[in-house]
Every structure is written in C-alpha cells, then in structure tokens.
C-alpha positions in Angstrom: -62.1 155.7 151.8 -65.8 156.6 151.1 -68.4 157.9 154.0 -71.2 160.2 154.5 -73.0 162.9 156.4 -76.1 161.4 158.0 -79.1 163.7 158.5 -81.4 162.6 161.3 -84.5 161.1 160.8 -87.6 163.3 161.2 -91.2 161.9 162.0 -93.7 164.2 160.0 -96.9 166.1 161.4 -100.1 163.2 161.5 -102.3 165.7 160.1 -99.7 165.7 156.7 -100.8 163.5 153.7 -97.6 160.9 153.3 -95.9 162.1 149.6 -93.6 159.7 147.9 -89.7 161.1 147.6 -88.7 163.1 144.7 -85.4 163.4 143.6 -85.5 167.4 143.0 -81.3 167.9 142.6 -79.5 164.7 141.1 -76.0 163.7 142.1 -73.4 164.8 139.3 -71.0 163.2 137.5 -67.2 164.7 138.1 -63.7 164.1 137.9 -61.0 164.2 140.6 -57.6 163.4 140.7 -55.8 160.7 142.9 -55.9 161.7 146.2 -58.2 164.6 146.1 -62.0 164.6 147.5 -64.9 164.1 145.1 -68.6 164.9 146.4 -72.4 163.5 145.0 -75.3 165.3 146.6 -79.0 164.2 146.1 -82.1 166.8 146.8 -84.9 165.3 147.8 -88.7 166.1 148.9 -90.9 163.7 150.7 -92.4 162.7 153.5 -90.2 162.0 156.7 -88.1 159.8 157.1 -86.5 159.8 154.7 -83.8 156.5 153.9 -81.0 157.0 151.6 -79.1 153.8 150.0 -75.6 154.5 147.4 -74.5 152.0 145.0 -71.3 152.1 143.3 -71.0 150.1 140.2 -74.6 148.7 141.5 -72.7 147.2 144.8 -74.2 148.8 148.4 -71.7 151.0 149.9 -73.0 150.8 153.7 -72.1 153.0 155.1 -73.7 155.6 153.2 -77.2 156.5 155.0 -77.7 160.0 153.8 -77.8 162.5 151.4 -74.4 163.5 150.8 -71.4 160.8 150.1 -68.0 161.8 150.3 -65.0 160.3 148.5 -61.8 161.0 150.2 -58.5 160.4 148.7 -60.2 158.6 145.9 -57.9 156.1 143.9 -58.7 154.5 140.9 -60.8 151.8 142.6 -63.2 155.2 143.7 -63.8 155.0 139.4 -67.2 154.0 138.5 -71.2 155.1 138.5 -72.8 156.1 141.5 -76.6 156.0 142.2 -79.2 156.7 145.2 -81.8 155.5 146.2 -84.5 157.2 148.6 -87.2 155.3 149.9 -89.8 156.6 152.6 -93.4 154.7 153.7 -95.3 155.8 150.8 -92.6 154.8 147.8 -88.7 155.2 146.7 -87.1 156.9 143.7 -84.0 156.3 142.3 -81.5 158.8 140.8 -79.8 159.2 137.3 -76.2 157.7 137.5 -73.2 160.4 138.4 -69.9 158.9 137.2 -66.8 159.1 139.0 -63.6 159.8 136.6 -60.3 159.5 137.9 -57.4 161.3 136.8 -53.5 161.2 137.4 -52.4 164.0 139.5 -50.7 167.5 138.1 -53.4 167.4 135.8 -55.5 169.8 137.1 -56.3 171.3 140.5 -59.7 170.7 142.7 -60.8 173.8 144.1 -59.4 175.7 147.4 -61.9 177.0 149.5 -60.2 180.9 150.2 -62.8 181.8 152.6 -66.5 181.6 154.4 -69.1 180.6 155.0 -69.5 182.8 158.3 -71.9 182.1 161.1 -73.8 185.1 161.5 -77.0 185.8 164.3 -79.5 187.9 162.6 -82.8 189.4 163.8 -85.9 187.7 162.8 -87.5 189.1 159.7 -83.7 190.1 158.1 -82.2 189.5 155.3 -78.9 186.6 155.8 -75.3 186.1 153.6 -73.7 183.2 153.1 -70.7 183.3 150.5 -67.9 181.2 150.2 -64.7 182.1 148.4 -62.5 179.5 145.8 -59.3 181.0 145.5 -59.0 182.4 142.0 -62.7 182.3 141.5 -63.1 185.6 139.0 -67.2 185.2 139.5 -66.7 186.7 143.0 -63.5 188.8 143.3 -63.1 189.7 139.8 -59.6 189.4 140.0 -58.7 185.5 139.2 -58.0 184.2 136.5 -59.3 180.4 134.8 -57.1 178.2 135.9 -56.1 178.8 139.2 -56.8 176.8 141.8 -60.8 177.0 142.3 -60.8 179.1 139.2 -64.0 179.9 137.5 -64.7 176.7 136.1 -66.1 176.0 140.0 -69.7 175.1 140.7 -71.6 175.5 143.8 -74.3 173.1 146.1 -75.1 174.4 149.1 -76.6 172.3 152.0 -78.7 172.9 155.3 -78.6 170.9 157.8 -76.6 168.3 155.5 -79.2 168.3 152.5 -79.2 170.1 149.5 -81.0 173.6 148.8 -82.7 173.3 145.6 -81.5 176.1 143.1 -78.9 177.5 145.6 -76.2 176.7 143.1 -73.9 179.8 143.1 -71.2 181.5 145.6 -73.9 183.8 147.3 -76.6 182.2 149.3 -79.3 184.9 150.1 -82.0 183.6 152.7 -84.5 187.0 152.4 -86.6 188.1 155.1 -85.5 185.4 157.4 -87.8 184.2 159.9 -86.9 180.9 162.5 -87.3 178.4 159.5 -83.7 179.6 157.5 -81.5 178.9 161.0 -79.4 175.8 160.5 -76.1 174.9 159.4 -75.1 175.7 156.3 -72.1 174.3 154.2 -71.4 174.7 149.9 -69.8 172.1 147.8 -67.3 173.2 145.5 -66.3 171.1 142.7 -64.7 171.7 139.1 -62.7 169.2 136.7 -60.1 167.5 139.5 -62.2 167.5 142.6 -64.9 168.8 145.5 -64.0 169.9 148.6 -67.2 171.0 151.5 -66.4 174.0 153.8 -67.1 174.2 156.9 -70.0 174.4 158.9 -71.7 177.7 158.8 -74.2 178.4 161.6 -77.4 181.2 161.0 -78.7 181.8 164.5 -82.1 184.2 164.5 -83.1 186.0 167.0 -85.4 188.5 168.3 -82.8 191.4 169.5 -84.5 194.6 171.3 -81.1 196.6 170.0 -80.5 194.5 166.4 -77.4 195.7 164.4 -77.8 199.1 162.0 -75.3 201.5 160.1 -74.1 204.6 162.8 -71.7 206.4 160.7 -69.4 207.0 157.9 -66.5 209.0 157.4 -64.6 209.5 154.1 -61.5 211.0 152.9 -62.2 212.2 149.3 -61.2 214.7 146.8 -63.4 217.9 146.5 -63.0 219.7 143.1 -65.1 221.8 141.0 -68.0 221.4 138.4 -68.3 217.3 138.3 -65.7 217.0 140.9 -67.2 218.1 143.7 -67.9 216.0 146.8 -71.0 214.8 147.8 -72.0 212.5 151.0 -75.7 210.4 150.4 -77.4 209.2 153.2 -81.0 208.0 153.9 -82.9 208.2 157.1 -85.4 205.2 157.0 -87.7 203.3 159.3 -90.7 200.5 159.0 -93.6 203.2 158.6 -91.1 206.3 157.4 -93.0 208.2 160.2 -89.9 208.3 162.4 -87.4 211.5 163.5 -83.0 211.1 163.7 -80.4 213.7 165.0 -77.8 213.3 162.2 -74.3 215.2 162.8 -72.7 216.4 159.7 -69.2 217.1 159.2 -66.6 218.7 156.5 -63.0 218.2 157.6 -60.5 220.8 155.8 -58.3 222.7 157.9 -58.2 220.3 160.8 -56.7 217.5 158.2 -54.1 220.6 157.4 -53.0 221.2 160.8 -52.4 217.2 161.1 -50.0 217.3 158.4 -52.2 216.6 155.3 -51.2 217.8 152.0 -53.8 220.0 150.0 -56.7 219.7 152.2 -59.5 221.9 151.5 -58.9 225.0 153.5 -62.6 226.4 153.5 -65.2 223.3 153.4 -68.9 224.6 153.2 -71.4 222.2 154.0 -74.9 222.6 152.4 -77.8 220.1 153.2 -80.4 219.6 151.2 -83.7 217.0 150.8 -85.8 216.2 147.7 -87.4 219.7 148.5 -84.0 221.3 148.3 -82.1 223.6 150.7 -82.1 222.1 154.5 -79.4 223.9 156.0 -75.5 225.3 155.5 -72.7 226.3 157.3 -69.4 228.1 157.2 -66.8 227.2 159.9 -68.2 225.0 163.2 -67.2 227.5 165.8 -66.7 224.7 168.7 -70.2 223.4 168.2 -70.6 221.4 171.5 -73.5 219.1 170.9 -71.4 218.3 167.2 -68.0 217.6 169.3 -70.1 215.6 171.5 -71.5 213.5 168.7 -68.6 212.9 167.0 -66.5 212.1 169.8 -69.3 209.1 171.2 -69.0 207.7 167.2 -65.5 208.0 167.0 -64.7 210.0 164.9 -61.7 212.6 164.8 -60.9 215.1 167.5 -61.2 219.0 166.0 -58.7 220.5 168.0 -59.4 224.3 167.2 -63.2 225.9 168.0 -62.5 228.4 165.3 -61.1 226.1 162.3 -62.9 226.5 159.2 -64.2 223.2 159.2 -68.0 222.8 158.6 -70.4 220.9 160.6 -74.5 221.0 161.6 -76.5 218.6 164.1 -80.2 218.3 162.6 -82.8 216.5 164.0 -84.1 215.3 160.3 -87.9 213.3 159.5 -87.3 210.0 157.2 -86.1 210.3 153.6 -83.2 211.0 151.4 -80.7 213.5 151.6 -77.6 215.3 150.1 -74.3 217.0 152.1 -72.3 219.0 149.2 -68.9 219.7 150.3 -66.7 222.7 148.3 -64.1 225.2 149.2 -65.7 228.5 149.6 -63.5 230.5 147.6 -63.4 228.3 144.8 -60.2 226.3 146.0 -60.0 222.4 145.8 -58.3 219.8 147.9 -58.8 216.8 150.2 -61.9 216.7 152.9 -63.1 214.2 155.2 -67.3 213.9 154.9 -68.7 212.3 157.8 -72.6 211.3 158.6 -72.9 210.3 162.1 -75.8 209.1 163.6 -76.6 211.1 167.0 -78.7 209.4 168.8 -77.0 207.2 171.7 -77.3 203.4 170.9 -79.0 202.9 174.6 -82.1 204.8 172.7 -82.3 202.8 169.6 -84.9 199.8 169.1 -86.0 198.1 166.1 -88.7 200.3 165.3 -86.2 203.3 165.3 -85.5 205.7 162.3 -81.8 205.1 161.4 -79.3 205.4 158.4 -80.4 202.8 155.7 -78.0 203.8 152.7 -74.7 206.5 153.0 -72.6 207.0 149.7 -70.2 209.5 148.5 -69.8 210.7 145.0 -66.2 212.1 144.2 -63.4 212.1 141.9 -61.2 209.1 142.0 -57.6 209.9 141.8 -54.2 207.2 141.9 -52.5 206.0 144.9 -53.1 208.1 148.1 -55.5 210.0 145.9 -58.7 207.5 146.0 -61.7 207.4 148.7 -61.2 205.6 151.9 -64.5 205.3 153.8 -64.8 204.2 157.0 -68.4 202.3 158.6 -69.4 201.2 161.4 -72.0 198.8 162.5 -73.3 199.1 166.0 -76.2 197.2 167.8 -76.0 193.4 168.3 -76.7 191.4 165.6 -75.6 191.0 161.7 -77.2 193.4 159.0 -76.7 192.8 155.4 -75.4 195.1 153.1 -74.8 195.9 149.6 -72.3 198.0 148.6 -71.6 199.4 145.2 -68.9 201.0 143.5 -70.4 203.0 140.3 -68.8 205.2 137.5 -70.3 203.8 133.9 -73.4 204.1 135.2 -73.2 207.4 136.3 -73.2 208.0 132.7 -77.1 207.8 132.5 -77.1 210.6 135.1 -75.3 213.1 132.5 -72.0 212.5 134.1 -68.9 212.9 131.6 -65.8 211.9 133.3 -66.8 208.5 134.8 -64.4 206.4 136.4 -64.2 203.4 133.8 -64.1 200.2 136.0 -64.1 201.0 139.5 -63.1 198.2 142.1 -64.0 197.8 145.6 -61.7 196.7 148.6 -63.6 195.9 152.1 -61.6 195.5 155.4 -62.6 194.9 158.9 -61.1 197.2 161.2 -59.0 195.4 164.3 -58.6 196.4 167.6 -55.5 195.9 167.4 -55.4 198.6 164.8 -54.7 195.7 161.9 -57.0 195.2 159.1 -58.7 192.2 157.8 -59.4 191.9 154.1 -63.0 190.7 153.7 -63.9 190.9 150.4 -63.3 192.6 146.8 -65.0 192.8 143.3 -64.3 194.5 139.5 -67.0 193.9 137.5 -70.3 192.6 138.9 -71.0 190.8 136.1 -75.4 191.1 135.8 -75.4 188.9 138.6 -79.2 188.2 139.2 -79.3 188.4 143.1 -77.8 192.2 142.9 -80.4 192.9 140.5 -83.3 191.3 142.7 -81.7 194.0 146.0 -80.8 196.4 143.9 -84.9 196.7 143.4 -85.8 195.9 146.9 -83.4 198.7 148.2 -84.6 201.5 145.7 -81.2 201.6 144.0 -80.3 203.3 140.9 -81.0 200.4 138.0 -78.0 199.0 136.3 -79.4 197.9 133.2 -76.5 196.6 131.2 -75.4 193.3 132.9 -71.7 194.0 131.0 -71.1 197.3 132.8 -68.0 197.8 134.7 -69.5 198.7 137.9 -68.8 196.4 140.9 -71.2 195.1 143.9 -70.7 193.1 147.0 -73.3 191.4 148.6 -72.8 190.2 152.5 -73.8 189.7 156.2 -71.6 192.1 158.5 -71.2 191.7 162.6 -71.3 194.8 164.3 -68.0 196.3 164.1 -65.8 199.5 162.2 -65.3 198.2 158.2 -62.7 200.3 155.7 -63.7 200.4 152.1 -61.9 201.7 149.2 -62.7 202.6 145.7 -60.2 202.9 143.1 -59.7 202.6 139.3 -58.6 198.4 138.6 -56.2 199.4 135.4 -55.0 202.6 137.0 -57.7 204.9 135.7 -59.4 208.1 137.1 -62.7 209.6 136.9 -66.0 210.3 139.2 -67.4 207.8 141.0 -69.9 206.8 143.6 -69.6 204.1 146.6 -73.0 203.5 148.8 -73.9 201.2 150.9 -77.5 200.0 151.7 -78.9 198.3 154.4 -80.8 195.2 152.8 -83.4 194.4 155.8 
C-alpha cells in the first residue's frame, strides 16, 4: 500500500516575485524489508502552490500529492525508482531517482522510534528542542550499540508542517530564538538499511507568557572532602540588561541528614559565598533562620527540624553575575552534604524581565553506588525552557584538576507526583557534537575543545516541573566532576 501526507496549498503575497521550485533536499534511495515502512521526502522552495507528482518505475502513483510518500508494508512489487516532480505557475523541477530495495526479512531491523518528539509551548523569543530517540541509537544515549534495532547506522529528516527542513538532518532539532514563524508540527524520519518509520506529531506552540518558565532551585546530595574534593554549588543570577537584584537562599545540609538516618554526613558544613570579587558572606550553624525556613519550605525543599543544628544557611539579596557556595566540615572532617540554591522570590513576583537563576552546577567527588551526586531541579513558571546540561571531568583537567572523573555519564528523570520517576534522557560521551558547541558559546560555558573528550551533554526543552539528575562514572570509575545546567534562552 503506498500514500502520502498532503500539505495544503498556500496562495503567496501579490507583492512577491513568482520563483520557479527548487528541489533543495532530494528523496533517497533505501532499503527495507518485507513488511516494514520505507519513506522518500523531497525539500523544496518556490512560489506557492506548490503541486507534487511521484512516479514509480516512471508510472503516476496518484495518490501521491505531496511532499512526503510513504510505503507501508512494502513487498517486492514496492521495488523500483521513485522520482518527483514539483511544478508551480512559474516552472517544475524534477528530482534525482531514489531506489527502493527490497530485502527478505530477519535480515536486518528498521529503526524503533524509543522516544519524542514532545510538544512543548515556549515563550516568544526562546530557544525550542525537538529530539527523537531510535532505540539503540549510541549518537544520543551513548549507551547502544551498532546493530540494535535503530542502531547508529540511523539517519534523520525532520519535517514542519509535513515538509522537509533543509539541513535539519540529525536527532536534535534546535529552533533558536524562536519567534511565531518556528510553531508548527514537527515530525523526523528515521531510516537505516531495512526501513523508515515517522514519529509522531510534535506540536511547538509560542506564546507570549507574563510568568514564562525559569530554573527556581537545586538541591544536591554530594560528597564533601578535602583539597580537590571539596564541594562546590555554581549558580548565576542573570537577566536581559544584568541590571537586575534576586534573594537567593543558600543551604548546607550536614547534621540534619544525620539525624535522618544518613551515614557519614558532614557534621559541621560551613558555607562561604563568594563573587568574582571574592568573599560575599559565611556562616557557621543556621540558628532557626526564619526567612531561610520560610524559603525553603515554599521551594520544597527539606524540613530542618532542629533551630540549633549545625547546618549552614544565608538568605542574600544578590545583583546579577556569577557566584560560588563552598561547602566543608569546619574541623577538617568529611562526609555527605546536601547543597541547595533556592530561588526566594515568590513566583507571583516574577516576570520575564526578572533577574533569576540562569546556570547552577556542583563540582564534587564522584564516588560508586550510593556514593554519586543526585541533584534535584525544578522548573517553575508556565512555559518550557531549554536546557543544557553537562556532566564534566576530562575537562576539568585544563583547570589544573588532577583526579578527574574519566567518563562521566548523565541520567535525567522527571519527578512524578506520584512519587515515581520517569527516565527522560541519558548520555556518555558527547561526541563534538556541533549544536553543543554552537550553546556552549552562546551560554558562556567553559570550551570543550577536543570533540573526543569523554564529557557528556544533553540538550532539551523541559515543562515546568521537579527533574532528578545523576552523575556517575560509565565503567565504574571515580574522580571529581562537575554537573551544571544552563538556561539556553
């Protein structure tokens, strides 16, 4: 059975000179085996409308009128060259032939799609994610392996509103700044040696939100030793002009993880702030701090139970830039902490022009088992933000660091309300990909020059809600190492 996706006609602007189609991404030839999809795709600019006509073998197929044409279930009578035409009032052009191959089946596998695209509603002017997952693919989680099913011989073709997206030929589709124009549906076509398969529809909604979505907190269980070992919590304080002013709360859990039942938490946290000046602020036990209690109790973060614990905390009212928490046991002792960066301010006060947390990271030692960072984020506000988030030990080499962690590997959840957790995404290796590069240099991110490193990034478009991530050695390894997560506006 062959068909195709229709795209509706479109009557261009008078005042536009009529331009001749161009075929700008040609259908391509594939194999699939019996019984499995196979998908040709054809890019094209021109003046509207646009009329699409597919020939197999040079024989109309008619009911074919757009740009994509879908085999399902191919047979061998599905065998054979396939070509389109696109004709508008101005002229036609034809495309180069894509042959079909058909194979037996159990000789290979066409590609699974394991998850996404997600429909996301983003504020006008935002940066949008769309990424789709082939089970096995190693490009994206860097756990599969060639072979499986949607292993990393899979290509990509994405499509908006049913046509093609010139160049957008890989598992991430990154729609910068995005004003009204990028809404639409989105799907990808995934094909390798035995078949295609299209995902579902994808829908980017833009909008012009008075509250739009923005990091509120973090709050990390962590190791804090000595030397290179100690524990440090990143954040950023940003905003359009960097003229703007936001309470921060602060927080080194020790001795209330203790009295919970923890083994070898920190008994004696101090917290010391500083700036790119240096020295901000410090303290040495919290004392029942009211307006901290209060801030951390409206994020959701957890309940100190005794006003005269040793755990640290300060509330600071802080002006835009970057900023370091160092967390250490004040006699010299080591053990677990909990480093939380909350942002104060009630969300009912927030608008788009508001300073707010734009990066939070942790640097730490990375143990096995139990022994690795857990961090916990939350997005509030109403719409999607984007976010990459790194996990980075080689690289902390160029930063004088000895004892890196060799290949660290992310794990992101989403946090249920049912108290269940939903495994979003993961990745060893980031392997140079060039749209980390391109946001690593928009965000102001430490450069990761050598494409081979070990590090790992994930790029992708989160709803407001509370996420988990987790760094860890991939071949059992320990070492320092730093997650962070930057808001990609």
């Amino acid at each position: 059975m062959v068909f195709a996706t229709a795209v509706p006609a479109r009557v261009p602007a008078a005042s536009q000179p009529e331009v001749s189609p161009v075929i700008l991404v040609q259908p391509v030839s594939q194999s699939a085996t019996v019984g499995a999809n196979a998908v040709f795709c054809a890019g094209v600019s021109g003046s509207e409308p646009l009329a699409y006509r597919w020939t197999k073998d040079g024989a109309p197929i008619a009911s074919c009128t757009g740009p994509v044409l879908v085999a399902s279930g191919v047979s061998t009578v599905n065998a054979g060259s396939y070509v389109v035409t696109v004709s508008n009032a101005t002229g036609s052009a034809r495309s180069q032939p894509a042959v079909l191959t058909v194979i037996s089946a159990g000789q290979a596998t066409p590609p699974v799609v394991g998850q996404g695209p997600f429909s996301q509603t983003i504020e006008d002017g935002a940066t949008a994610v769309l990424s789709v997952d082939a089970e096995g693919d190693s490009a994206r989680s860097g756990t599969g392996a060639a072979g499986s099913p949607g292993g990393a011989d899979v290509t990509y073709q994405w499509l908006r509103d049913g046509v093609p997206v010139v160049g957008e030929t890989e598992a991430v589709l990154v729609l910068r700044g995005a004003s009204r124009s990028p809404a639409g549906a989105y799907r990808c076509i995934l094909a390798n040696s035995a078949g295609s398969v299209i995902t579902e529809e994808a829908v980017v909604r833009v909008v012009d939100d008075p509250c739009p979505g923005h990091l509120t907190m973090m709050s990390c269980r962590t190791y804090s030793g000595t030397n290179e070992k100690r524990l440090f919590a990143g954040f950023v304080v940003g905003q359009p002009a960097m003229r703007g002013f936001l309470p921060v709360a602060l927080r080194a859990s020790g001795p209330s993880l203790g009295a919970k039942g923890a083994e070898r938490a920190l008994r004696d946290p101090v917290l010391v702030l500083k700036d790119s000046a240096g020295f901000v602020a410090a303290n040495r036990g919290w004392a029942g701090d009211k307006p901290v209690a209060l801030a951390a109790a409206a994020m959701g973060a957890d309940a100190w139970d005794d006003d005269q614990s040793r755990d640290s905390a300060l509330l600071r009212t802080l002006p835009c830039g970057a900023y370091t928490a160092e967390i250490y046991g004040d006699s010299g002792d080591t053990g677990f902490a909990v480093a939380d960066v909350l942002d104060a301010r009630p969300l009912s006060q927030y608008t788009r022009d508001s300073a707010r947390l734009v990066n939070l990271s942790v640097r730490s030692a990375v143990g096995l088992g139990p022994n690795v960072p857990v961090m916990r984020f939350t997005i509030g506000g109403s719409t999607s933000v984007t976010l990459m988030i790194r996990g980075m030990g080689p690289a902390l080499a160029a930063l004088g660091i000895t004892e890196v962690l060799p290949t660290p590997s992310l794990l992101l959840y989403r946090m249920n309300a049912n108290g269940s957790q939903t495994w979003l995404q993961s990745n060893t290796r980031w392997g140079g990909k060039r749209y980390i590069s391109e946001i690593a240099g928009k965000v102001g991110a430490f450069p990761w020059k050598s494409g081979l490193a070990a590090d790992s990034a994930i790029l992708l478009t989160l709803p407001p809600a509370q996420y988990l991530l987790i760094l860890s050695g991939a071949n059992g390894e320990t070492g320092v190492a730093i997650m962070e997560i930057y808001e990609v506006a």
